[in-house]
C-alpha positions in Angstrom: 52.0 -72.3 13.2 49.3 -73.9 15.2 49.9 -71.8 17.8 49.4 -68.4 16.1 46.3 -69.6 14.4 45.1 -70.8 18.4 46.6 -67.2 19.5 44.6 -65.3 16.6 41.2 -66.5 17.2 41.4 -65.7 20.8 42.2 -62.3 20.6 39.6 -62.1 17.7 37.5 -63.8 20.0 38.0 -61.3 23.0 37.3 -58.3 20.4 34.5 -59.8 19.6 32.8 -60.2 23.6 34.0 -56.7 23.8 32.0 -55.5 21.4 28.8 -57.1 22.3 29.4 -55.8 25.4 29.6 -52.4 24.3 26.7 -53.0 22.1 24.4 -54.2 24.9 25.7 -51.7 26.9 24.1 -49.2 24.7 20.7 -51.0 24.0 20.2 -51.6 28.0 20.9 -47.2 28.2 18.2 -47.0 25.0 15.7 -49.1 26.6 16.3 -47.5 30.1 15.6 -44.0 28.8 12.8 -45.4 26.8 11.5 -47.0 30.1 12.2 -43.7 32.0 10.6 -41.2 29.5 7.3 -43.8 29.5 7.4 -43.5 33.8 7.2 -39.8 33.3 4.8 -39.9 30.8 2.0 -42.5 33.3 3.3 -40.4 36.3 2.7 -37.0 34.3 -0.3 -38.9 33.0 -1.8 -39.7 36.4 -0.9 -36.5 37.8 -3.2 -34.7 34.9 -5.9 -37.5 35.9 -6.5 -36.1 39.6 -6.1 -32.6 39.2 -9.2 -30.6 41.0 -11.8 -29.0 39.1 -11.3 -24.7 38.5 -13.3 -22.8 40.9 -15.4 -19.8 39.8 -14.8 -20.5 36.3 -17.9 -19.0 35.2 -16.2 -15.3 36.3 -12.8 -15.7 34.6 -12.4 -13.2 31.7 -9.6 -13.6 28.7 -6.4 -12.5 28.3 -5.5 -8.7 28.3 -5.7 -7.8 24.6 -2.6 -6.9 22.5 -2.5 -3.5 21.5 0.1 -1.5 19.0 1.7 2.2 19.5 2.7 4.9 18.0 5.8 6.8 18.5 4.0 9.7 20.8 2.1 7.2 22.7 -1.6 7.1 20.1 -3.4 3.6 20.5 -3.8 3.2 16.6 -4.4 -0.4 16.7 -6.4 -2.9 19.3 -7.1 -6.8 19.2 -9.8 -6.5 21.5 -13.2 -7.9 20.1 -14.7 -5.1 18.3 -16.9 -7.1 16.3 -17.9 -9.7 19.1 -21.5 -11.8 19.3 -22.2 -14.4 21.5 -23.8 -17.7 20.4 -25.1 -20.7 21.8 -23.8 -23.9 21.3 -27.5 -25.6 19.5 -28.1 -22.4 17.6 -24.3 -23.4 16.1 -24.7 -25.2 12.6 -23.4 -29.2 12.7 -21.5 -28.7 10.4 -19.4 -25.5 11.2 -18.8 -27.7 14.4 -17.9 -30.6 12.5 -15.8 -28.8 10.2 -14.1 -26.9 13.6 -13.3 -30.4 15.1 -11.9 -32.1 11.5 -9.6 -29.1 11.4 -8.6 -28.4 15.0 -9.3 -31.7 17.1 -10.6 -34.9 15.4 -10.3 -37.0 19.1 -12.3 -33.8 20.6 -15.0 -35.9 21.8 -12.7 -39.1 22.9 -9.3 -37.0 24.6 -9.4 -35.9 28.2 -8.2 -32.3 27.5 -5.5 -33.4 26.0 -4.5 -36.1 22.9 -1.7 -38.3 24.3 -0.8 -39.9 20.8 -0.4 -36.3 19.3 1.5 -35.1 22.5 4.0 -37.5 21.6 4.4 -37.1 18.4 5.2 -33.1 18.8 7.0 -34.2 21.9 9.9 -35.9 19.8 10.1 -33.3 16.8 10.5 -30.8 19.4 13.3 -32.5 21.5 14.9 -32.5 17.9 14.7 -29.3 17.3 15.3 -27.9 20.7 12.4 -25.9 21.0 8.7 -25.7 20.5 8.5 -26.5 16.3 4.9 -28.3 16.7 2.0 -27.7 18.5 -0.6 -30.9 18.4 -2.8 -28.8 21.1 -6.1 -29.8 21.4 -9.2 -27.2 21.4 -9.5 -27.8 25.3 -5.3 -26.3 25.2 -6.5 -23.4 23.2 -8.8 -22.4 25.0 -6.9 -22.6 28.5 -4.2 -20.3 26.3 -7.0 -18.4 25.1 -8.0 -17.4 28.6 -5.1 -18.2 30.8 -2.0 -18.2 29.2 0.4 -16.2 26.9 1.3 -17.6 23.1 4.9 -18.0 24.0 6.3 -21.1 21.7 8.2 -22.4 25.2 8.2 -26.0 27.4 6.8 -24.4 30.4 3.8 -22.9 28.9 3.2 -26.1 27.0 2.9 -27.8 30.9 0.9 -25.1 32.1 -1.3 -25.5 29.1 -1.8 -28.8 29.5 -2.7 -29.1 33.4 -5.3 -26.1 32.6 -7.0 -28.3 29.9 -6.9 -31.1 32.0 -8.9 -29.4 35.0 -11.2 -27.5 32.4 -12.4 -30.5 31.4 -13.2 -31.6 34.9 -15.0 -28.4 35.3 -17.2 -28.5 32.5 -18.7 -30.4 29.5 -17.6 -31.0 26.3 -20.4 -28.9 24.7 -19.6 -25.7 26.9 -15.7 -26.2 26.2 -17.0 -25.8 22.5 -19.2 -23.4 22.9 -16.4 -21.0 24.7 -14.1 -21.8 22.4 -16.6 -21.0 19.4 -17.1 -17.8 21.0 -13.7 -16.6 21.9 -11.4 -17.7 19.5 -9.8 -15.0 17.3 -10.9 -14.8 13.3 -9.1 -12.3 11.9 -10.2 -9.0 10.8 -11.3 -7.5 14.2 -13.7 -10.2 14.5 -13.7 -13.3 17.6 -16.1 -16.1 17.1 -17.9 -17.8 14.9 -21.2 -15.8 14.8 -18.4 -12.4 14.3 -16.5 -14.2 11.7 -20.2 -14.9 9.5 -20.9 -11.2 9.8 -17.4 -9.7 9.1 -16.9 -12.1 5.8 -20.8 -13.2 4.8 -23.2 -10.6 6.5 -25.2 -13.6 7.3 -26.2 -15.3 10.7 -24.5 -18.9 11.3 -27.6 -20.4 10.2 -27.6 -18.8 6.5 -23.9 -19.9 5.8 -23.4 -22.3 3.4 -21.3 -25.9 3.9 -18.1 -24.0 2.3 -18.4 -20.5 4.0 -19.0 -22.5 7.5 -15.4 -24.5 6.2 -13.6 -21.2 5.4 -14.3 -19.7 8.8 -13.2 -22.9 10.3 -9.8 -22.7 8.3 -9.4 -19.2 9.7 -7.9 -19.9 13.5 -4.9 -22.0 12.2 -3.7 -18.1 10.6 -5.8 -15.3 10.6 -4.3 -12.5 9.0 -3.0 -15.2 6.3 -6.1 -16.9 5.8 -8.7 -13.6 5.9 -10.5 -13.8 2.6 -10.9 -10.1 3.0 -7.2 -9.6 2.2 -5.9 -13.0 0.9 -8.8 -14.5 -1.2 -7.1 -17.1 -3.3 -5.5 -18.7 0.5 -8.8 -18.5 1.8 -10.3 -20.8 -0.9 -7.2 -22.6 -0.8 -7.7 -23.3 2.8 -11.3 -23.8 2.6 -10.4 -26.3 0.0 -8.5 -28.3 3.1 -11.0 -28.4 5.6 -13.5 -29.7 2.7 -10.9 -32.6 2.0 -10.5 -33.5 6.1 -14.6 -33.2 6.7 -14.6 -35.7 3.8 -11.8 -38.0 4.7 -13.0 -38.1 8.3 -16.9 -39.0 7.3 -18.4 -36.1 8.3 -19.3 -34.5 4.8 -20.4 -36.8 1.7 -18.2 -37.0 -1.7 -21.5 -35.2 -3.4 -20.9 -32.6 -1.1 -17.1 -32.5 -0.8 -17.1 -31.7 -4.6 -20.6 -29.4 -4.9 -18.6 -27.2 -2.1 -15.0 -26.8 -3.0 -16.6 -25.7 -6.6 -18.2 -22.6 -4.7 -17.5 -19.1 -5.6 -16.4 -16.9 -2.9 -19.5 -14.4 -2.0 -18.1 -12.0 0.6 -20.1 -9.3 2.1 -20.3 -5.9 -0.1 -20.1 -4.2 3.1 -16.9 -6.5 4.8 -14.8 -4.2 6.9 -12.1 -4.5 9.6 -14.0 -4.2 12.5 -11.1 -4.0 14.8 -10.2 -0.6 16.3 -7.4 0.6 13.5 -6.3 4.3 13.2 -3.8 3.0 10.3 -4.4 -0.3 8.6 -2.0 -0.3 6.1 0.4 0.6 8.7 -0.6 -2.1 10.6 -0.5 -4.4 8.3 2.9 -4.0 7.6 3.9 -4.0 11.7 2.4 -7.6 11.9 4.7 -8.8 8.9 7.4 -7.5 10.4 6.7 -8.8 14.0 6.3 -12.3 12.5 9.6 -12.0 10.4 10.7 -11.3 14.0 9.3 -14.7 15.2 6.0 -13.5 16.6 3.4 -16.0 15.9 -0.2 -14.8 15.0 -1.8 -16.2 18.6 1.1 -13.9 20.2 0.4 -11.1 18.3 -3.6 -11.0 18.8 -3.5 -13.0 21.8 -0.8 -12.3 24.3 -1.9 -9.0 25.9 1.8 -7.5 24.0 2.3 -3.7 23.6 4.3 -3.1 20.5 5.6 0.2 20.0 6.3 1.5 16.8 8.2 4.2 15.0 5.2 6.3 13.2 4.7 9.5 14.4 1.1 9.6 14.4 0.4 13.1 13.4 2.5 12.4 10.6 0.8 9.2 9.8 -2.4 11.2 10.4 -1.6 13.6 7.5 0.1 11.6 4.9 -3.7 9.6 4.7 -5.5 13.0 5.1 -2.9 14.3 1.8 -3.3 11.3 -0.2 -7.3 11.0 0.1 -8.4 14.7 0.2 -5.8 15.8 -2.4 -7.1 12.6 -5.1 -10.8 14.4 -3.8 -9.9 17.5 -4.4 -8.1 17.0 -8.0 -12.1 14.9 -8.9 -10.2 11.3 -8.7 -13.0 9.7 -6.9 -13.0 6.2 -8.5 -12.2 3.4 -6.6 -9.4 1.7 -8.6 -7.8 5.6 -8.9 -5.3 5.3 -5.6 -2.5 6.6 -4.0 0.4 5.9 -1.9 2.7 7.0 0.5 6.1 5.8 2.1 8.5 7.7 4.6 11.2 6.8 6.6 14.8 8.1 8.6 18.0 7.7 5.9 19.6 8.2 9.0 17.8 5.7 11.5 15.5 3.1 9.6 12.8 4.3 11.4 9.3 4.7 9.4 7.6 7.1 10.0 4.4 6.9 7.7 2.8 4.2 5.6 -0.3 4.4 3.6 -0.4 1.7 1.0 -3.9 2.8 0.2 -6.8 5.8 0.1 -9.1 3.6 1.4 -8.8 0.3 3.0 -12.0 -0.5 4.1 -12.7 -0.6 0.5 -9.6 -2.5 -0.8 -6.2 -3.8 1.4 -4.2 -4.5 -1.3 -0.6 -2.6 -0.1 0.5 -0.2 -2.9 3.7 0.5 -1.0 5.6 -2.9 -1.3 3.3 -4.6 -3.6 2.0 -2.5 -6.6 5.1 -2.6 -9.7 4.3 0.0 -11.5 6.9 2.6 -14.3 8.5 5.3 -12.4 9.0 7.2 -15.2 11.4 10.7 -14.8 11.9 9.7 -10.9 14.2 6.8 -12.6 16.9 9.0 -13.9 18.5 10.0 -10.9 20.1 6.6 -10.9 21.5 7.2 -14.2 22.9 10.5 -13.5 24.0 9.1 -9.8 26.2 6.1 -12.3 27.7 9.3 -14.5 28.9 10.5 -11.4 30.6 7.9 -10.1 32.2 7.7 -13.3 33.3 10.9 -13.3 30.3 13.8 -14.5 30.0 16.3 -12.3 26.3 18.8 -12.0 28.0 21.9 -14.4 29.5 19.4 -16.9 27.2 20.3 -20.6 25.0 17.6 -22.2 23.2 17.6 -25.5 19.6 18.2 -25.5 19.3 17.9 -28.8 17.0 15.5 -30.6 18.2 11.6 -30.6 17.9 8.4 -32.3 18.9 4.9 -31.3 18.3 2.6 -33.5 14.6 2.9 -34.6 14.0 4.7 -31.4 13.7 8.8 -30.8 13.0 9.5 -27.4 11.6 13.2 -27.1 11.6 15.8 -24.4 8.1 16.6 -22.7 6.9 19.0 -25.2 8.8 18.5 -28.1 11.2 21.4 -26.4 15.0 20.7 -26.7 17.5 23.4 -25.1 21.1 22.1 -27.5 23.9 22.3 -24.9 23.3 23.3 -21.3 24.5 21.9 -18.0 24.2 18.2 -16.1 21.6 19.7 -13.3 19.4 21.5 -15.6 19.0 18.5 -17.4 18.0 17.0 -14.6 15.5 19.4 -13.4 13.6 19.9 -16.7 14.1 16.2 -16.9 15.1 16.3 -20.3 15.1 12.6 -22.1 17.2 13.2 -24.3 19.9 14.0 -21.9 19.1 10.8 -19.6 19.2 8.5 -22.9 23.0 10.1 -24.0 23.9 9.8 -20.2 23.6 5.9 -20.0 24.8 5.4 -23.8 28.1 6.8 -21.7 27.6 4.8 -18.5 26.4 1.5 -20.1 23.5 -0.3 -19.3 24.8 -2.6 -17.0 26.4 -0.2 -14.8 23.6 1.6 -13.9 21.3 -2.0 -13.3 24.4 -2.9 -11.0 23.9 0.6 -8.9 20.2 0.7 -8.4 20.6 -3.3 -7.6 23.0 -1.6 -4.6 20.2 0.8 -3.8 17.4 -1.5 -3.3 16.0 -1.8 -6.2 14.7 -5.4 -6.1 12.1 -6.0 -9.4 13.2 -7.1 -12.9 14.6 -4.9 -14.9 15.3 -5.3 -18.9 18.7 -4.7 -20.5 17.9 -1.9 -22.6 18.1 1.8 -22.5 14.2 2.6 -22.0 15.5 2.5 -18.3 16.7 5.2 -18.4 13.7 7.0 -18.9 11.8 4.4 -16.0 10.2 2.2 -18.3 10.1 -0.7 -15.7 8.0 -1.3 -13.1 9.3 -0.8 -9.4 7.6 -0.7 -5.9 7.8 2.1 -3.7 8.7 0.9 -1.1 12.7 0.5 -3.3 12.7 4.1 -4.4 12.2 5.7 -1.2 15.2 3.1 0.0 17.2 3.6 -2.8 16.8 7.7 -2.7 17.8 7.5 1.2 21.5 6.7 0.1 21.7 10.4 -1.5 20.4 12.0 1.5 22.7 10.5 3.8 26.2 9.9 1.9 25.4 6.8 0.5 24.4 4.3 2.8 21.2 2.2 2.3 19.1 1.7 5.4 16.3 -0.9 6.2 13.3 0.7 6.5 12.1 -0.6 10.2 8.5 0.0 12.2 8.6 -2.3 15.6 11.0 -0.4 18.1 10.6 -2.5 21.2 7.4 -5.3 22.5 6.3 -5.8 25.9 4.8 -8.8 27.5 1.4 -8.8 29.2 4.0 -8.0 32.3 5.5 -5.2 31.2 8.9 -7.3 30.4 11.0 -5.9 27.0 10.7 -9.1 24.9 12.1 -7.8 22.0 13.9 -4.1 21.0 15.3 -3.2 18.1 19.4 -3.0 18.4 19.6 0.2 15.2 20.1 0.4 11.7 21.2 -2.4 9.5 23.0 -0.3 6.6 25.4 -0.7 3.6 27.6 1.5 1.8 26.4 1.8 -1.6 27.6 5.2 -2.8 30.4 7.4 -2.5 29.7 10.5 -0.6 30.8 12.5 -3.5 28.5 11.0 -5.6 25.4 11.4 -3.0 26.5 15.3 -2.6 26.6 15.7 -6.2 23.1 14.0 -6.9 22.0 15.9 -3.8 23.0 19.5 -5.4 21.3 18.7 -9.1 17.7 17.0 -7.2 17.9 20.6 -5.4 17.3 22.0 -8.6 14.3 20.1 -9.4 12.7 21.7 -6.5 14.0 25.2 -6.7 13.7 25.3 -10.4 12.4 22.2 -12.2 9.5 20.0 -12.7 9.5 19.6 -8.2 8.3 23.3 -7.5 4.9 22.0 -6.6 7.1 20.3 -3.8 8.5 22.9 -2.0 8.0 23.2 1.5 10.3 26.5 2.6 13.2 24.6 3.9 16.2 22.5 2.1 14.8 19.7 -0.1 15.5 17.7 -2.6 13.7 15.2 -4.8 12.5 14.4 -8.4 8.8 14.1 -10.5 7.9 11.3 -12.6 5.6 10.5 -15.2 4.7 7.9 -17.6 3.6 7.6 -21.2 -0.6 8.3 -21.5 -0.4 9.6 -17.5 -0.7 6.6 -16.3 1.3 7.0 -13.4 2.8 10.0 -11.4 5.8 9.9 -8.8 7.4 12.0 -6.2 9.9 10.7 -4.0 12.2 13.3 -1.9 14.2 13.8 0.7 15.0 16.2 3.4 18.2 15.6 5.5 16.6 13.7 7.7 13.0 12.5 6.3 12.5 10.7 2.9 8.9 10.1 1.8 7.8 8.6 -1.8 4.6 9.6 -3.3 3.0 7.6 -6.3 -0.6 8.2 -7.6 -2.2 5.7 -10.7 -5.4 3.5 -11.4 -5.1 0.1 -10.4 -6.4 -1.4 -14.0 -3.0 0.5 -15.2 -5.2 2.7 -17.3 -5.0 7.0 -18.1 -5.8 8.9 -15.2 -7.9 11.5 -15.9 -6.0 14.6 -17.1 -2.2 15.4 -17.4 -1.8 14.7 -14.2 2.0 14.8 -13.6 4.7 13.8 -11.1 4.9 17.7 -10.4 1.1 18.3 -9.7 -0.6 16.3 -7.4 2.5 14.0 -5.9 4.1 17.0 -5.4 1.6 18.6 -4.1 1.0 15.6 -1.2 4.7 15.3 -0.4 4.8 18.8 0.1 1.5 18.9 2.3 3.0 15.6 4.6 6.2 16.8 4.4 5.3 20.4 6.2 3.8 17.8 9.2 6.7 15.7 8.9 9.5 18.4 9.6 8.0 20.2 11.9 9.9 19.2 14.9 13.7 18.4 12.4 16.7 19.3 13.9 18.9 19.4 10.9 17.7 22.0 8.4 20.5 22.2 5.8 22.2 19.0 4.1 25.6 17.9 5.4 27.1 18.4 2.1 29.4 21.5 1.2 29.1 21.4 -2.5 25.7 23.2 -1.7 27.4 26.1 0.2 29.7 26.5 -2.6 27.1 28.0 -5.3 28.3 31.4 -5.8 32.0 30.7 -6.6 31.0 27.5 -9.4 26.8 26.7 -9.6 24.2 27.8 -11.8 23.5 30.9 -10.2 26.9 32.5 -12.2 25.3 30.0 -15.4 21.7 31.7 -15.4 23.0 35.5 -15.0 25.2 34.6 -18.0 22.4 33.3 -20.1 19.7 35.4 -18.6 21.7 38.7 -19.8 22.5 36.7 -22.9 19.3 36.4 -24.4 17.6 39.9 -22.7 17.7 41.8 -25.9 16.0 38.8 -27.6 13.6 38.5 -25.1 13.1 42.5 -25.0 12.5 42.5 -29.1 10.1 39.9 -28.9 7.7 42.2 -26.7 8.3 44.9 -28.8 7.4 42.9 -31.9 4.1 41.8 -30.4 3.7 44.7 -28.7 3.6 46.2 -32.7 1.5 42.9 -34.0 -1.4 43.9 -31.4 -1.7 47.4 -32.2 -1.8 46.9 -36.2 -4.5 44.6 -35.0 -6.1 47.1 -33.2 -6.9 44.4 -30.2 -7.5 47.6 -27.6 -9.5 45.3 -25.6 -7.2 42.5 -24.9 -4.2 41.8 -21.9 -0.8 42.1 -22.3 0.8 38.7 -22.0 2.9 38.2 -19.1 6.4 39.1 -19.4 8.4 35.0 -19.1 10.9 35.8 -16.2 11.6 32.3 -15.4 14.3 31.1 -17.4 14.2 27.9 -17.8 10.8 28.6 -19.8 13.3 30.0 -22.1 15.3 27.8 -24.8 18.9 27.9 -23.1 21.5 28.9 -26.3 24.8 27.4 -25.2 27.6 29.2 -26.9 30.0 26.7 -29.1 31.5 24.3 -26.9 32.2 20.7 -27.5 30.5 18.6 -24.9 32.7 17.5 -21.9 32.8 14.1 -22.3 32.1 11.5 -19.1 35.2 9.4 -18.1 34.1 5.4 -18.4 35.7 4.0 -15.3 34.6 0.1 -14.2 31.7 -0.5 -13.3 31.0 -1.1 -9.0 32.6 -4.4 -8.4 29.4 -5.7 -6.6 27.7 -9.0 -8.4 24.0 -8.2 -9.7 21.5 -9.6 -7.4 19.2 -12.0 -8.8 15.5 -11.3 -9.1 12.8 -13.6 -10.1 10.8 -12.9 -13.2 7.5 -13.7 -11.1 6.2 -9.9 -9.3 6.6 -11.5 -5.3 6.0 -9.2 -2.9 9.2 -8.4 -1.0 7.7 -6.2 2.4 11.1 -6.4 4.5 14.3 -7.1 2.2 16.9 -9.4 3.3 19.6 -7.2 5.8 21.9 -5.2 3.5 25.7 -6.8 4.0 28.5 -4.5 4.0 30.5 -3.6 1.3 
């Protein structure tokens, strides 16, 4: 027994030394890489230390500027200094230089170029992450990037950056690294420097700025295009806010004046404008987001001498904001909050092919297209009818258009005019509400929230049948998406505008690889839809719209003509109108979805086409009109109701001469038919199968409006 227990504990005591050996083994490789990374660090150190001064700095210019593309080749956007004003570094304000240094560089005055405890610190998130997650560079390393380098997030250029800094400061003083940066660092809105940036946003000289406009501008190089008060005014003050809090914190400002200033209303310029060379703002604005949802960061994009190409065709472009301003002109809408806006794209491709979220962005920048919610009104329905059909309806299948109650609500038709039984696509292109409301009592609510969610479709939408006459608010951005599935067979495409970026080199850095799409219809259904939004044009409430070639699309209009839509679609392009007042109150008039819209789609879309391929949709229900369509339907009706029509001008033909009005026109004989009540002959409504609804999971939305510029990638069903 004693001789296991001796056994035992000197095994347990070999584990044991084995252990501690492994143990030590692994502290002695800890403390040797520790040891190693510090040797690197002196000898990297030291190396920094006796780098040379730069020769002939005084004659090195900036970077190349970045500049964007259009599809044809047009320059419609520079970075190049376009509002640019040299100052000198005592004619700067202390405190916009204290409030520059609290913000970008607290050791400014202490570091060598470079701040050894910050490089650190970034150096170990970094090695976490694997790449370049934090920055920690001084405003000596800006400005080397700022002249020297590109804004590529990688090792190498970190290196580079730092043994720049480190021979800038052997080159020249503190107060003319300052004053260089102070002159050339980008502000956003077109303008670079300080004395710029107090023009662009204050139309005052450095001098006149206040201690919270001087914080504001020094908040701006951190994010530019975020932070600009001209388009993000509630960040601006938010960031303004920050740079208070540091001055404060550091010693710099008082607690008196920390408070006095972060109280301060924001007084921009009246006359603040992008100053930058812009053919398209809105456009722009839009390429930026989506080159930093591709990774690009803001010093990159202004910064790195890049040339991004886009999609727009710029004659197109050029036209869509020629339509939307001159045609608001035209119709007396002169009043800043009455706006318009435009959206087009390929339902085959993705691309974009014109943007105007706006008539007038040098007076406001807020994007319409992907921002503004607002009631689509008729330009809904399609979505309804497009659920029928996949449950069965088909465009010559009869509907009521008779008057309705739900409950204690009776939609009516546009005029109080009601046609009793005619077909599924005339009901569509008189837009009849009647018909739309007994159409998704058949369909069911949900089935039609569960189709447009498919579509695009991303804002909140209420469980109730006003939808069906487009009571909720939407973006248009979403329709124009959501109407691309029925031109091209029922897929939905992401909208895209940034084809391919080059370096300052000329190297391909990025380029798109083609459409992201989903299947979201079936191709019947699109052909079907396709066939009755036809109509609309050809015969309905769209005839303002057409354009001499194949289209399709629908009007909308909401109660008090507080909004008007038009979003069609031609085989290959499909472009969204909308037109409303900001404040969401009456335009003036009865302006409607089929007046001026229309009358802009058509006037882009003549631009737009010029140069199609494709002429005719892909969809032979449309070449099949003369054996089934509404062509044989109208004859029949038409012939019906001649002798009716043909007694009523003999009747006033009788009234005018008992009245002995000798002096007085003849009225103008009504050839159109639909102007005419359509009397169906006794037939019991064909009733529309209910099949289950798409088996595809409602996506959530939030309650709050959030702007949603590029959707998430549509997954394949």
């Amino acid at each position: 027994m004693a001789n296991y227990r001796y056994s035992s504990n000197r095994y347990s005591s070999k584990r044991n030394k084995r252990k501690r050996k492994k143990e030590n083994s692994l502290l002695n490789f800890i403390i040797m890489f520790f040891i190693m990374c510090f040797a690197g660090l002196v000898a990297f150190y030291t190396y920094l230390v006796t780098l040379p001064p730069i020769t002939n700095f005084d004659v090195i210019k900036p970077n190349q500027v970045t500049s964007i593309y259009s599809s044809d080749g047009e320059i419609i956007k520079t970075f190049a200094p376009f509002k640019f004003k040299k100052v000198e570094i005592e004619n700067v304000p202390q405190d916009l230089k204290n409030a520059i240094i609290a913000t970008e560089d607290k050791n400014f005055y202490k570091h060598s170029g470079f701040d050894v405890l910050g490089l650190i610190r970034s150096t170990l998130v970094n090695i976490r992450a694997g790449e370049v997650k934090q920055g920690a560079s001084t405003i000596t390393q800006q400005l080397a990037r700022i002249l020297f380098l590109s804004n590529e997030r990688t090792f190498d250029r970190k290196i580079k950056e730092l043994i720049i800094a480190s021979r800038i400061e052997k080159t020249i003083t503190k107060e003319e690294i300052l004053e260089m940066y102070l002159n050339a660092v980008y502000l956003g809105s077109g303008a670079y420097g300080v004395q710029s940036a107090s023009e662009t946003y204050f139309d005052k000289n450095l001098d006149e700025l206040t201690l919270a406009e001087m914080a504001l501008i020094a908040g701006l190089p951190q994010a530019p295009s975020v932070y600009t008060p001209l388009k993000n005014p509630d960040l601006a003050i938010k960031r303004r806010n920050q740079v208070l809090k540091r001055m404060y914190k550091t010693g710099r400002i008082t607690k008196e004046q920390f408070e006095k200033a972060k109280q301060e209303k924001l007084n921009l310029s009246k006359k603040a404008s992008i100053y930058s060379y812009n053919k398209a703002p809105y456009l722009v604005d839009y390429v930026l987001t989506e080159l930093e949802y591709l990774g690009f960061t803001e010093n990159e994009i202004s910064q790195g001498g890049l040339k991004i190409y886009t999609t727009v065709e710029y004659e197109a472009q050029n036209k869509a904001q020629e339509a939307v301003a001159d045609l608001l002109a035209n119709a007396g809408l002169t009043q800043d909050k009455t706006q318009g806006a435009l959206f087009s794209f390929s339902p085959i491709t993705g691309r974009i092919y014109a943007y105007v979220g706006g008539k007038n962005y040098g007076k406001t920048q807020y994007d319409r297209v992907t921002n503004a919610i607002r009631p689509p009104g008729s330009a809904f329905k399609p979505f309804v009818y497009a659920t029928a059909v996949q449950q069965g309806l088909r465009h010559n299948d009869i509907l009521e258009d008779t008057p309705l109650e739900v409950g204690k609500w009776a939609p009516k038709n546009y005029g109080g005019k009601y046609r009793e039984k005619i077909p599924a696509w005339l009901a569509l292109a008189v837009s009849s509400n009647v018909c739309a409301v007994r159409t998704i009592q058949k369909t069911g609510i949900n089935s039609v929230i569960s189709l447009v969610r498919d579509l695009g479709i991303t804002t909140p939408l209420q469980n109730d049948m006003t939808i069906a006459l487009g009571s909720n608010g939407v973006k248009l951005y979403d329709m124009v998406v959501a109407y691309g599935a029925f031109a091209n067979g029922g897929f939905r495409v992401r909208p895209y505008s940034v084809e391919r970026v080059e370096n300052s080199r000329g190297v391909v850095i990025y380029e798109n690889q083609g459409p992201k799409i989903a299947k979201v219809l079936a191709y019947e259904t699109a052909s079907e839809m396709t066939y009755m939004l036809k109509k609309v044009i050809e015969k309905g409430t769209g005839r303002g719209a057409n354009i001499g070639r194949e289209a399709a699309g629908k009007t909308g209009t909401t109660d008090d003509y507080r909004d008007a839509w038009f979003v069609g679609y031609t085989p290959e392009i499909v472009t969204g109108v909308w037109i409303g007042n900001d404040d969401n109150s009456k335009l003036g008039g009865h302006i409607t979805g089929g007046s001026i819209p229309a009358r802009i789609w058509a006037a882009y879309m003549r631009v737009a086409t010029k140069n199609s391929k494709i002429e005719k949709f892909d969809y032979p229900i449309l070449n099949e009109e003369d054996k089934n369509s509404d062509v044989n339907i109208e004859e029949k009706y038409k012939a019906k109701d001649e002798k009716e029509r043909e007694k009523e001008k003999e009747d006033k033909k009788l009234e005018k001469q008992q009245r002995h009005i000798r002096d007085e026109k003849p009225e103008a004989e009504e050839t159109n038919v639909l102007q005419q009540p359509f009397k169906m002959p006794s037939q019991k409504p064909v009733e529309v199968k209910k099949l289950a609804p798409i088996q595809t999971p409602l996506v959530p939305v939030p309650e709050t409006q959030v702007s949603v510029p590029i959707p998430p990638l549509p997954s394949a069903n």
